[in-house]
N, C-alpha and C positions, 0 to 999 in steps of 0.2 A: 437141310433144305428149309430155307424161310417161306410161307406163303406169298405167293406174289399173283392168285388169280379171285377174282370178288366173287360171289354167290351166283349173279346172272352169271358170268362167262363160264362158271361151273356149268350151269345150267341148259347153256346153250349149248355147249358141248355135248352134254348129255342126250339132249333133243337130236343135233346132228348125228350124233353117233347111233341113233335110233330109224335114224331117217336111212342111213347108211348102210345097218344091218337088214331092215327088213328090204330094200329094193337087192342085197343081196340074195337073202332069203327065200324071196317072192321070187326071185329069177327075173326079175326087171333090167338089171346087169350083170352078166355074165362074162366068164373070161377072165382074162390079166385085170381091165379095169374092175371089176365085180373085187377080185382080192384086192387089190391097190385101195379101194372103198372100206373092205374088209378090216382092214390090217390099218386105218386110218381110225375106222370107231374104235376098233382094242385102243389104241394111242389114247384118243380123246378122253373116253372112261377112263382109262390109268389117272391121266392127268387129271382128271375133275376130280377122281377120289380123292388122290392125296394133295390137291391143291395147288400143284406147282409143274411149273411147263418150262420144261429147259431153254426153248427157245427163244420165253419172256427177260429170263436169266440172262440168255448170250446175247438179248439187244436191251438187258436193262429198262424191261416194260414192264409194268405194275398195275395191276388192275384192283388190286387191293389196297382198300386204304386205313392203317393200322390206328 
């Protein structure tokens, strides 16, 4: 897996994925949508850790610039 996401989009991810946890968290959304949100920040962390988003992959989006 080559990197193909830059520092901000790491970043911002990170931020969302935060944003996501706690209104689950806090019980701001609850329900199918609450997990759907849930199960959305795991995604996003994975991805910002190691750098690479499969789906930048399968449309050949680069946000990194080497």
């Amino acid at each position: 897996m080559k990197r193909n996401m830059s520092n901000l989009d790491r970043l911002i991810r990170v931020v969302v994925a935060a944003v996501f946890a706690y209104l689950y968290f806090s019980g701001v959304v609850t329900g199918v949508l609450g997990v759907i949100l849930l199960v959305l920040a795991v995604v996003f962390l994975l991805t910002s850790v190691v750098s690479f988003c499969p789906l930048y992959a399968l449309f050949k989006i680069k946000t990194y610039k080497a």
